[in-house]
C-alpha positions in Angstrom: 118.8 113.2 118.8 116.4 115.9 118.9 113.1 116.1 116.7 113.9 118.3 113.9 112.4 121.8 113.1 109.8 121.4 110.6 107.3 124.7 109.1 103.4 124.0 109.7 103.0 123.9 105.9 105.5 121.0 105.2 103.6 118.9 108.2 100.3 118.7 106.6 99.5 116.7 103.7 97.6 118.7 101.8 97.3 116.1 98.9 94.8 114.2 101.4 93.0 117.3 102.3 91.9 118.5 98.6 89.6 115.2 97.8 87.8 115.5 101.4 87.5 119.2 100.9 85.9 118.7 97.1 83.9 115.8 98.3 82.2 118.0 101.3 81.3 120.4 98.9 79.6 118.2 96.1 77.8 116.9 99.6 76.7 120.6 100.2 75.3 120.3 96.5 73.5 117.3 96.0 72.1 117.4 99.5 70.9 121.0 98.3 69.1 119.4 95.2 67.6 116.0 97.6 66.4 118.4 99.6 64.9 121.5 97.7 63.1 118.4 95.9 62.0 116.4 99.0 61.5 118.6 101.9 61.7 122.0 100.8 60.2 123.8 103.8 62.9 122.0 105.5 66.2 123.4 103.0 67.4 125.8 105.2 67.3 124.2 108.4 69.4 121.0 106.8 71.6 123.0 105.2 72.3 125.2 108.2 72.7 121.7 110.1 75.0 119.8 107.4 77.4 123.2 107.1 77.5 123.7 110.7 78.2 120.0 111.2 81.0 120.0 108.7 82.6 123.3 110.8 82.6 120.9 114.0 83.9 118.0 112.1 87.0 120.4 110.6 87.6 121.9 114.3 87.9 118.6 115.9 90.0 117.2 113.1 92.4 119.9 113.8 92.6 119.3 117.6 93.2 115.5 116.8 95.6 116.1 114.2 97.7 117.6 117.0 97.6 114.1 118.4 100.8 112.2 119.3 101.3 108.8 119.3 102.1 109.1 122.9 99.0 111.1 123.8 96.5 108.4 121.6 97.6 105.7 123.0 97.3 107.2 127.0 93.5 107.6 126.3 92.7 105.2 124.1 91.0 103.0 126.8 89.0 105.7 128.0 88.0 106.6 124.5 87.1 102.9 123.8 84.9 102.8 127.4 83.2 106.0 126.5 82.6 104.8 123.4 80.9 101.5 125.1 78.4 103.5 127.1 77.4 106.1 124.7 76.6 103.0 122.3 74.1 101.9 125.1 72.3 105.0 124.9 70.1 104.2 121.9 69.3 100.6 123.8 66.8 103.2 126.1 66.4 106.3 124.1 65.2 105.9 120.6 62.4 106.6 118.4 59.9 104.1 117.6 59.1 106.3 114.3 62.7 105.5 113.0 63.1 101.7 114.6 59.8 101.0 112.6 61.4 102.0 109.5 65.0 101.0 109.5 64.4 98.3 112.2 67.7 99.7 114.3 67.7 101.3 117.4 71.1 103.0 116.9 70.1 106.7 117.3 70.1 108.7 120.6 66.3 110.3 120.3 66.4 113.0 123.1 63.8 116.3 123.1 62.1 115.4 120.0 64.9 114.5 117.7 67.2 111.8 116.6 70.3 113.3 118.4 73.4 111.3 116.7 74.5 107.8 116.2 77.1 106.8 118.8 78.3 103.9 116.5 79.4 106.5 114.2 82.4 107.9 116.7 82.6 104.2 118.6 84.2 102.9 115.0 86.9 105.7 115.8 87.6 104.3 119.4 87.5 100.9 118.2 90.3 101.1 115.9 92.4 103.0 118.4 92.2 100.6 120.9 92.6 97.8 117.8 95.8 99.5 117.1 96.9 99.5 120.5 95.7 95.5 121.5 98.2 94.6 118.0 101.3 96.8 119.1 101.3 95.8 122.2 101.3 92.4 121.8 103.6 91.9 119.2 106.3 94.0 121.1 106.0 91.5 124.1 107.4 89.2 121.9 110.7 88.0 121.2 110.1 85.3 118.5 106.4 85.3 117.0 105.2 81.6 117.0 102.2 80.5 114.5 100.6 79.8 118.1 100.9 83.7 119.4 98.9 84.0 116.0 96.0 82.4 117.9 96.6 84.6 120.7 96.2 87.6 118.8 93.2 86.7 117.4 91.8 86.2 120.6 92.6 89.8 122.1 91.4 90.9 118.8 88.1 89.5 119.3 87.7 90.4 123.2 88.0 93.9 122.1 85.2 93.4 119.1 83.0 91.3 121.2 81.5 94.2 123.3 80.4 96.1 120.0 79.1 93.8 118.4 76.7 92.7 121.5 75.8 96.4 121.6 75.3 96.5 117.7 73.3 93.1 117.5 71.3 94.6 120.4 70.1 97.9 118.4 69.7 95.2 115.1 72.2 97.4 112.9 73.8 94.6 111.1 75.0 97.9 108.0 77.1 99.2 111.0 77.9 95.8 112.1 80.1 94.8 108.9 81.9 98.2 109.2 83.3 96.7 112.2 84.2 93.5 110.6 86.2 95.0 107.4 88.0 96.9 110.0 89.0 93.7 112.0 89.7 92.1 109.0 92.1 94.8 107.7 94.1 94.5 111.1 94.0 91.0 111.2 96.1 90.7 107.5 98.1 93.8 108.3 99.1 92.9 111.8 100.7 89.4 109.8 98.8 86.6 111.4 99.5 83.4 109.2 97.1 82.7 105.7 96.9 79.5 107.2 94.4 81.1 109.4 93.1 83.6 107.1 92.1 81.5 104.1 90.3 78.7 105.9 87.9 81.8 107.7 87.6 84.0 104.5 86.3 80.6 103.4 83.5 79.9 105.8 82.3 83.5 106.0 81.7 83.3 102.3 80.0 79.6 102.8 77.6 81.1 105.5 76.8 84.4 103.2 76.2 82.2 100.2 74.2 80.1 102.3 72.4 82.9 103.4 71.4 84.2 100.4 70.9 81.1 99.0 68.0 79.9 101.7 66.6 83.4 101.3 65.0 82.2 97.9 62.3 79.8 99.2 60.1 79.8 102.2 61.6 77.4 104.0 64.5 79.0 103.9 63.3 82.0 104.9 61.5 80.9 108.0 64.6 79.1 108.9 66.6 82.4 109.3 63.8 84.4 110.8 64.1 81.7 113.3 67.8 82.4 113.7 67.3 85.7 114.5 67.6 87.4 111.4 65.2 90.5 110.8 62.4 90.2 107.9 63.6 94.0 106.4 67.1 92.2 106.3 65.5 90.0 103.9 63.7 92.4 101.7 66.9 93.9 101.3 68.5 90.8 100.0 65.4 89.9 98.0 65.1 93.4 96.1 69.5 92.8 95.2 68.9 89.5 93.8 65.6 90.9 91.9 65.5 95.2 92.4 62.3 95.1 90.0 60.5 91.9 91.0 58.2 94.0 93.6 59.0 97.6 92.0 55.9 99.3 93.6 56.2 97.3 97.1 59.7 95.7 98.7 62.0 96.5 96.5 60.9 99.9 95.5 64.0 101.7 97.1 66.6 99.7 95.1 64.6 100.0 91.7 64.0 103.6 91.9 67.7 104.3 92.5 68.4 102.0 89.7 66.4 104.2 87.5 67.1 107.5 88.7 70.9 106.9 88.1 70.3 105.3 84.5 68.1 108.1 83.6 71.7 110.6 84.1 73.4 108.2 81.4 76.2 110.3 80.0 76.4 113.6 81.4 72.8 114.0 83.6 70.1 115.5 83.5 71.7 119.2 84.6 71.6 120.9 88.1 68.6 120.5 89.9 66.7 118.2 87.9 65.1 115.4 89.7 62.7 113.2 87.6 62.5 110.2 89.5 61.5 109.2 93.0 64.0 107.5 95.5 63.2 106.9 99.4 66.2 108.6 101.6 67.6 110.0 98.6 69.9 112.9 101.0 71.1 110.0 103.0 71.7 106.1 102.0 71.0 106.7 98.3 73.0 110.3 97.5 74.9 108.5 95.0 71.7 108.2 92.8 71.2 112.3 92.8 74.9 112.6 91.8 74.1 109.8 88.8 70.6 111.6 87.9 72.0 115.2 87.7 75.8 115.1 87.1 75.6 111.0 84.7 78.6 108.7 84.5 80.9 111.2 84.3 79.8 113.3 87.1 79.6 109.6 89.1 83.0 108.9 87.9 84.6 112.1 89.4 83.2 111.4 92.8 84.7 107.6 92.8 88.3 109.3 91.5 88.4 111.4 94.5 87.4 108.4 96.5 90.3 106.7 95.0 92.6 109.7 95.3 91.7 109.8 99.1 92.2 106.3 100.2 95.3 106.0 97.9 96.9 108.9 99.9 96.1 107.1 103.4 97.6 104.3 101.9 100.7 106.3 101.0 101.0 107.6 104.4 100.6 104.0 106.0 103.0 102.5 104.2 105.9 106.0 105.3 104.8 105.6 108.5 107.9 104.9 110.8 105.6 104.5 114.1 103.6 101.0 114.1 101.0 102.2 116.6 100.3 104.9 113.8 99.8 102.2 110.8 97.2 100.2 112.3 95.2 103.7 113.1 96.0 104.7 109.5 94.5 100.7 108.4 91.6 100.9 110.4 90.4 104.1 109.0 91.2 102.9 105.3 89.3 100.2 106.0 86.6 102.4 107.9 86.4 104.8 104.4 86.5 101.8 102.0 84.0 99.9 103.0 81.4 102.5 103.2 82.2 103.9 99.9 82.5 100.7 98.8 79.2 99.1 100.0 77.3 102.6 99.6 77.8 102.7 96.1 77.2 98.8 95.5 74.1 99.2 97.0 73.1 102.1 94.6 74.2 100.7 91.6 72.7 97.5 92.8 75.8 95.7 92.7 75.7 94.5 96.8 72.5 94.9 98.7 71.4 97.2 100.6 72.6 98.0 104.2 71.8 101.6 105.2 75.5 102.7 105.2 76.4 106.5 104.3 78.7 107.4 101.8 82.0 109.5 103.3 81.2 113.2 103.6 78.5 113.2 101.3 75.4 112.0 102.6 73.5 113.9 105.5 74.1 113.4 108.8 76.4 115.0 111.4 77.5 111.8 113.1 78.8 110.4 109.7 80.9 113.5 108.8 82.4 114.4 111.8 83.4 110.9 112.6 84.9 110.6 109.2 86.4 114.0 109.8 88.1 112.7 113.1 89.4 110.0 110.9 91.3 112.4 108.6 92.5 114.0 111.3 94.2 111.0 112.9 95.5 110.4 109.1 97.0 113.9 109.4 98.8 113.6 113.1 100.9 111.2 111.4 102.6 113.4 108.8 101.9 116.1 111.4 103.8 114.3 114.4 106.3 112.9 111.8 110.0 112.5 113.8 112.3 112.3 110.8 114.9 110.4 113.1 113.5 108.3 116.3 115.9 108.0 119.6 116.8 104.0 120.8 114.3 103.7 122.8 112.2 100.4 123.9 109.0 102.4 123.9 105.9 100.5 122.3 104.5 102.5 120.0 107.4 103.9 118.3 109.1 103.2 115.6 108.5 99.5 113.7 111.4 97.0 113.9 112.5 94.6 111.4 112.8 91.7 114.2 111.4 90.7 117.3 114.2 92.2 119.4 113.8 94.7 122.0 116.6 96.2 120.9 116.4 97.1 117.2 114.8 100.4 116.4 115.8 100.3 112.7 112.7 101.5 110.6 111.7 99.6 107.7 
């Protein structure tokens, strides 16, 4: 059968494109009002940067959009490779200035300037070739034993070995659990048994409980220094458990923003007002401009069209009749949630700190555009949509109900 005619208008979701599109402009604003407060003989040049950025990041998520299955999953190896080596990059060009205050070596600092964060577009390569490790596996099999479970896991973690050595080299442990909610969003979509699931989601929450638990006496402390974990990790962790124990010292970051977004209460403080001092306010902590000028309802806009964003990838995962497509769609869900998640934990004071942008907000133009790519690859699904598929045996077409080669029928 042959694809049917569809008009460029009914191909694009529109309903996903209105909450990035308001979200990149309340990121225009509140970077405006950081800024003008913070930097003001540099306003111009970062909002220049930040617009032109976003321009970039809507180009190349219309060239991606375009994007077959066919064609993603041809390059998806090179993409992940490329993605390797630029992640190198910042093992041998940084800038001691920034690896002395963040303790990460995870920018490219060429001519002067931090240049961009290769992380940032590796997370889009990593769950491309994710996507690709899961469908392929699963359609070499006939009957799925708890065994090939095992096996899965295992390709899984070959893939995120590399990045994380490359990760633990530059010390960005923020970037590091990006990585790990996305390969734990594959792992429970791609249905590997709870049997497996539980006992791990156990442990991991035995060693972070442990964690936190030895970071409260000095033993404890010197124990985990020991095992490799950075001091700056554990001022982070101190000023969660205790944001106003060392107000004017440690934990100054995470008690200003605490007061900065209390001080909005209701409705804010108006447009442009900023009363209260917070470190990185344009970057890691945006969320506490948006709570100081625009209050808990301003706030509670921003997380609806959060919501309203991630619901609608949801929505399209869940249509998709293409499994190479759903495992994209999951790993950028999982990409957006997390960092909107943990960004505005840490603000709020909820989770601890972790240096992790909030989604087409905060400044930066290796953020944006990757997050930009991600919506694009969102889009190619409704974009690429084939109404009916032809019996084919092809791997990353349409899901089938069974393990046989044979049955195309889409759930």
């Amino acid at each position: 059968m042959k694809k049917q005619k569809l008009t460029f208008d009914s191909r694009i979701d529109y309903a996903l494109i209105l909450p990035v599109f308001l979200l990149n402009l309340i990121g225009l604003l509140v970077l405006y009002i950081a800024t003008n407060h913070d930097y003001p003989h540099r306003l111009a040049k970062v909002m220049t940067q930040q617009i032109t950025w976003g321009v970039a990041g809507v180009i190349l998520a219309f060239i991606v959009m375009h994007f077959n299955a066919k064609m993603l999953w041809k390059f998806t190896p090179v993409l992940y490779g490329l993605g390797l080596v630029l992640m190198a990059l910042p093992l041998k060009f940084f800038d001691p200035l920034t690896v002395a205050a963040t303790g990460a070596k995870n920018w490219v600092y060429l001519g002067g300037s931090n240049l961009f964060q290769p992380s940032e577009f590796m997370k889009i390569s990593y769950i491309l070739l994710m996507a690709r490790v899961v469908v392929a596996f699963q359609n070499r099999l006939k009957d799925r034993l708890f065994k090939d479970d095992f096996k899965l896991i295992l390709y899984m973690f070959l893939v995120t070995l590399p990045v994380m050595i490359l990760l633990g080299a530059q010390k960005d442990f923020g970037t590091a659990l990006v990585f790990m909610a996305v390969f734990a969003g594959m792992v429970i979509v791609s249905g590997i048994s709870w049997r497996i699931i539980l006992p791990v989601v156990g442990l991991v929450a035995l060693i972070g409980g442990g964690i936190i638990f030895l970071t409260t006496f000095d033993g404890g402390r010197d124990f985990l220094k020991s095992a490799g974990m950075g001091n700056y990790q554990i001022l982070r962790i101190d000023a969660w458990l205790d944001p106003f124990a060392n107000a004017q010292g440690s934990t100054y970051q995470q008690a200003q923003g605490l007061v900065a977004i209390g001080t909005g209460g209701l409705v804010g403080q108006g447009f442009n007002v900023v009363n209260v001092s917070v470190p990185v306010r344009e970057s890691d902590m945006i969320f506490t401009v948006i709570g100081e000028n625009f209050g808990f309802i301003g706030a509670s806009f921003v997380i609806l069209l959060y919501f309203i964003f991630i619901y609608r990838m949801i929505r399209v995962t869940i249509r998709a009749n293409n499994q190479f497509y759903i495992y994209v769609s999951t790993g950028i869900t999982m990409m957006i949630l997390f960092h909107v998640f943990e960004n505005i934990g840490a603000n709020i004071g909820v989770l601890p700190l972790t240096g992790i942008p909030l989604p087409f907000i905060s400044q930066g133009g290796s953020s944006l555009i990757g997050n930009l790519i991600g919506l694009g690859l969102v889009l190619s699904m409704t974009y690429n949509h084939i109404p009916v598929f032809p019996h084919d045996n092809s791997h990353y077409m349409p899901i089938r109900t069974k393990r046989s080669r044979t049955d195309n029928t889409v759930l």
